[in-house]
N, C-alpha and C positions, 0 to 999 in steps of 0.2 A: 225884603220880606222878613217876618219873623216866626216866631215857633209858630203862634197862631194860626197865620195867615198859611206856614207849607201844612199844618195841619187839616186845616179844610181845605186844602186844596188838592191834598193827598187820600183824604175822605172821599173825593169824586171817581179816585181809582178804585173800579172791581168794588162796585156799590150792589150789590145783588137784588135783584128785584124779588124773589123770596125772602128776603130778611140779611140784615147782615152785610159783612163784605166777602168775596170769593175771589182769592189772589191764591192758588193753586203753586207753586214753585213752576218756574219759566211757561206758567200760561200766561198767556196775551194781557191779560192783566196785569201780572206780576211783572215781565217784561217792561210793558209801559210806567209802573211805579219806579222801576229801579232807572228808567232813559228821563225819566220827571227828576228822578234824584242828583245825578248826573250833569243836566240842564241847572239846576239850582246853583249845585257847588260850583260851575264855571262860572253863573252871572256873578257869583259871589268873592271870584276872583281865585278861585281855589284849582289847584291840580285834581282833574275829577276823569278816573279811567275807570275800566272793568280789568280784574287778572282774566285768566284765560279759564277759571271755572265760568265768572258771571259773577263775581263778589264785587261787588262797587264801592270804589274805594276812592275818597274825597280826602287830600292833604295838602295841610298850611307847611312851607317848608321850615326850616330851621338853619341851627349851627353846627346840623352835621351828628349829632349824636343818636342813640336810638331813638325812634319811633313812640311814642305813647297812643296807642289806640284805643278809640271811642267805637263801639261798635252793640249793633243787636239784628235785627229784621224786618220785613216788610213782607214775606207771605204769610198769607191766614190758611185759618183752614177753612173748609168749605164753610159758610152762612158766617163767620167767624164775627168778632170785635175788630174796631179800628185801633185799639189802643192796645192790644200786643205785639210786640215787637215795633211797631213803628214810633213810639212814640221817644223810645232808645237813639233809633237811627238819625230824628229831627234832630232830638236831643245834640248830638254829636256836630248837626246841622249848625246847631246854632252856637254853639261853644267856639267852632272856627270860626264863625263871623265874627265872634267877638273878639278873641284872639288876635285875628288880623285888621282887626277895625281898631285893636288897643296900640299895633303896632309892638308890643311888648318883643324882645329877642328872646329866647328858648331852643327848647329840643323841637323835632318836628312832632305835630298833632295829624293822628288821622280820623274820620268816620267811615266805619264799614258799617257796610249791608253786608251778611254773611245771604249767600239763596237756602234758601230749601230747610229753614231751621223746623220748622214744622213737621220733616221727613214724608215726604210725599214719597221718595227714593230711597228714602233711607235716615236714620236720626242724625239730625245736624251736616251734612253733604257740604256744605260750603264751606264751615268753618275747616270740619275735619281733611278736608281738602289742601285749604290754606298751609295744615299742619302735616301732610303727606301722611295722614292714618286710612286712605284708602287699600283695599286690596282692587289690583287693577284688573284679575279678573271679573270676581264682583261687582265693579264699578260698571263695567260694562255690559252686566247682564242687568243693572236693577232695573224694574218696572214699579210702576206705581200700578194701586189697586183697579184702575178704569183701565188697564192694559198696556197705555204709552211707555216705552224704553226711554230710560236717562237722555239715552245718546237721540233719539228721535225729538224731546223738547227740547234740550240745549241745543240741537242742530236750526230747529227754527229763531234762535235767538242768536245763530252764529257761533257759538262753543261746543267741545269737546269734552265728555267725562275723561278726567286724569287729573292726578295729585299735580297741587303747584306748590311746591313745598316752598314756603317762605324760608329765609336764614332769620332763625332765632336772635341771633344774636341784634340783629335790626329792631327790636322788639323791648321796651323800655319797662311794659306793664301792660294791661288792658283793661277799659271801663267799660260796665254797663248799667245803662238804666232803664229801669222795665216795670211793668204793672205788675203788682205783688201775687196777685191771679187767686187770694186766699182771704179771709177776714183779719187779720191781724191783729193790722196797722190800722183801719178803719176803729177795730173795737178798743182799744190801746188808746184812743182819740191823737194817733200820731202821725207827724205829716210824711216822714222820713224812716227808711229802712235802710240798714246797712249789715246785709247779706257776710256770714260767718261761715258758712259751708254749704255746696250744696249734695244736697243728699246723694244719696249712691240708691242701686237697685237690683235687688235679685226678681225673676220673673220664672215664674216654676210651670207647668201642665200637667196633670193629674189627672189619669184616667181609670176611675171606676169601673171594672167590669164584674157582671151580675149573669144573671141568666132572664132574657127574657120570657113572659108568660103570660096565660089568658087573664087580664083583670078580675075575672068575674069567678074563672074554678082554682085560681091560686092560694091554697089556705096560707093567709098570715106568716104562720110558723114557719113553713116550707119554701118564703120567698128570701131570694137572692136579689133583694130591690137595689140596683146599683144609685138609684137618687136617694135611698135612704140612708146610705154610706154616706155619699156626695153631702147631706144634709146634715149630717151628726157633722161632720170635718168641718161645714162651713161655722157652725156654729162655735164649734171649739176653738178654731181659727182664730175666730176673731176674741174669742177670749183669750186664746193666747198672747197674742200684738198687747193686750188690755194689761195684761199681765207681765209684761219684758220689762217696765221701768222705765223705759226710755221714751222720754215726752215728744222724743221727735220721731219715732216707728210711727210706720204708717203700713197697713196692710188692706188690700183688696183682693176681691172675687167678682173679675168684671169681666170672664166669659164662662158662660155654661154654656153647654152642646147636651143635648139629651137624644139618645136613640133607645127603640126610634118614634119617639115623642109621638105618642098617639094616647088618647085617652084612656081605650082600652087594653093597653096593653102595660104591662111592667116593666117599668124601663130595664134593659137589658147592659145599657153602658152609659158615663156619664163622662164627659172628659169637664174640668176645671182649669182655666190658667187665671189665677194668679199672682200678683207683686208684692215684694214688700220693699219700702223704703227705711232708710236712716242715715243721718249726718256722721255716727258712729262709727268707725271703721270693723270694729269686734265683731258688730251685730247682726249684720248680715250674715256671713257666714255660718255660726254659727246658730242664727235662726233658721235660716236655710233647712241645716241638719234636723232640728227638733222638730220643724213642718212636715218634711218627707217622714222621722220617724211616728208623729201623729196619725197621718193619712195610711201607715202601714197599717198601726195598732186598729185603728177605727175598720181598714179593711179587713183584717184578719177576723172580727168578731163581727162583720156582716156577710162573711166567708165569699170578700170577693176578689176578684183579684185586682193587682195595681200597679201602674205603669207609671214612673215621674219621668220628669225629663225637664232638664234646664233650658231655657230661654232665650234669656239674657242675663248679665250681670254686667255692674260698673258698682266701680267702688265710689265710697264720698269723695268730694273734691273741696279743702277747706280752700277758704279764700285769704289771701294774700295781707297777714299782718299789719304792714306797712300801710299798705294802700289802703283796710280800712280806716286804720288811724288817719288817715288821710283826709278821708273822705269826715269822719267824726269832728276831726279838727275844724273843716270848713264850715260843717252843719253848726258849731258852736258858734263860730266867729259871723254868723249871720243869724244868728240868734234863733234857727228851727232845732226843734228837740227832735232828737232821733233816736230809733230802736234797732238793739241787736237781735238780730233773728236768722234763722235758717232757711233755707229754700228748698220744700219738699221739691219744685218741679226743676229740673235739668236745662240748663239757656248756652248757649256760646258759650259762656263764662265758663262752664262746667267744661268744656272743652278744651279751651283757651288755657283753662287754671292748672291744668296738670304738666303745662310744658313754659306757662308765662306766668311773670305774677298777675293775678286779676284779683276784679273787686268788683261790687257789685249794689248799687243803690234802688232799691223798690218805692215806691208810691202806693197808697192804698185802693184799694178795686172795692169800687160801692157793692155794698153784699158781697163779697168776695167774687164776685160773676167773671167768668173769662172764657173766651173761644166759644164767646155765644153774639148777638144781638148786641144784649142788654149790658152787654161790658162799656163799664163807666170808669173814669176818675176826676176828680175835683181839679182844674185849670187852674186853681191856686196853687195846688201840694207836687202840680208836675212843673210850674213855673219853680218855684222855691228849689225841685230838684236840680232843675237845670240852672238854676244861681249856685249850689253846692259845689254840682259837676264842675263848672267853668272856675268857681275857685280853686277846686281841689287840682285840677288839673295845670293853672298857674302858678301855682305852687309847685307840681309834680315837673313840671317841665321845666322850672330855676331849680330845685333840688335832686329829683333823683335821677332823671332821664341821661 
């Protein structure tokens, strides 16, 4: 087979009859994608196991030095595209076949399927697994939102939630290739992306409290409208993100809760969460501070009160110098022009790159569309990728590994 052919044939897995594909982290679907993967890499002659999270792991051996790994994903989310994360994983697919069809001597090559990058359980579970950053009681308690416990789906597919911490040191670098998920590279008219950092993220909740009251005898003057706080902040908000400088901040407000949401009444509280991103390492923090002290200033003069409270946070994670000169180099010598850019959204890589070096190749997404349907990309610009991949990696395996 080839990229083609495991593509459509991995399109038939967790094809959803509402629209989309639905490959859930160790549902029945997902399962069968990763025992389909598995099945490949041995016809293909390759060492093809699962670790003991459920990470699927296909390796051409070597002379003994570290590891160079190829890796991305294969669950969606629900109604999801067939071309995030899988097309990473083929990717890796196909690079061993060539590898081992070339015969060429080297470092050893692996492809992982990390599970659960999608966080069904939690963000990133597989990889961060790999790298022993679970907490093991946490690991044991997560539930995904429809109820199921960790430990209740890996049990149907045979696995146990717990860290399988790899030795680093077996670890040469790591590659990924993946759908750009954004307009870029599409508008850019460019085939090739070569991933500089990816971004970090603070995630704040902000809750506005007001006084609720009758819609109808409330004078104007005398109200303590908690959405009309919520709505001065939202607006300022985003003039502020507008305002930082920084072409790569990115700022949302992509949960409001309103109580208690009734026509006639005034809203009484509003909670907000939320994120901002940047490749900057300054800027979050920092912005962080200015947001909470905005959301004060704005409560204080609609005399309501305010509750923040942090979320989440991760800092940027730049990508590995070397390897993308790597990867640039190969994009030349096969004559695809290629763009530096950043990665607002978080992949393996972003995991991987704080304890290995990693790198990271995108492809353009028609209309930037991703984690829908209608996510696309052009069979030319992901063939071209995976010509780069496989050179850059022939290289990385006589040179650095």
């Amino acid at each position: 087979m080839n990229f083609a052919a495991d593509f459509a044939a991995l399109r038939q897995i967790g094809a959803d009859a509402a629209g989309g594909w639905s490959r859930p982290a160790f549902s029945e679907a997902d399962n069968a994608a990763h025992d389909w993967l598995l099945e490949q890499g041995r016809a293909a002659g390759l060492d093809a196991r699962y670790d003991a999270f459920g990470n699927a792991i296909l390796r051409l051996e070597g002379d003994g030095r570290p590891a160079l790994l190829i890796g991305s994903h294969l669950d969606t989310v629900r109604n999801g595209g067939a071309f995030d994360g899988a097309i990473g994983v083929l990717a890796g697919l196909e690079v061993l076949r060539r590898l081992r069809a070339s015969g060429q001597p080297g470092a050893p090559v692996e492809a992982i399927s990390f599970r659960d990058e999608e966080g069904r359980f939690g963000p990133f579970t597989g990889s961060r697994a790999m790298l022993g950053q679970h907490d093991a009681a946490a690991l044991a308690k997560a539930r995904a939102a429809d109820g199921e416990t960790l430990a209740e789906a890996m049990a149907g597919a045979g696995f146990t939630p717990a860290n399988v911490p790899r030795d680093l040191s077996t670890i040469a670098g790591y590659l990924e290739l993946h759908i750009e998920q954004g307009p870029v590279l599409e508008q850019a008219g460019c085939p090739i992306g070569i991933v500089t950092a990816i971004a970090g993220q603070e995630r704040l909740s902000l809750r506005f409290t007001g006084q609720a009251d009758h819609a109808g005898t409330a004078p104007m003057d005398l109200r303590r409208d908690a959405f009309a706080g919520a709505a001065r902040f939202a607006t300022a908000f985003r003039d502020l993100i507008r305002a930082a400088g920084d072409p790569a901040l990115r700022g949302t407000i992509g949960v409001v809760k309103l109580s208690p949401n009734q026509g006639n009444v005034v809203p009484g509280e509003v909670t907000l969460g939320l994120e901002i991103r940047s490749t900057e390492a300054g800027t979050l923090p920092d912005l962080r501070g200015r947001i909470i002290a905005l959301a004060e200033d704005i409560a204080e003069q609609e005399q309501l009160g305010l509750r923040s409270r942090g979320i989440y946070s991760e800092s940027p994670v730049p990508m590995d110098a070397a390897l993308q000169a790597a990867l640039a180099a190969s994009a030349a010598a096969l004559g695809h022009s290629a763009l530096r850019l950043p990665s607002g959204a978080n992949h393996d890589a972003g995991i991987m790159g704080r304890l290995v070096p990693s790198a990271m190749i995108f492809v353009p997404s028609v209309g930037g569309r991703s984690h829908c349907p209608e996510e696309e990309t052009e069979p030319a610009f992901i063939e071209a990728a995976i010509d780069v991949l496989h050179h850059a990696v022939m290289t990385l395996r006589r040179v650095r590994a």
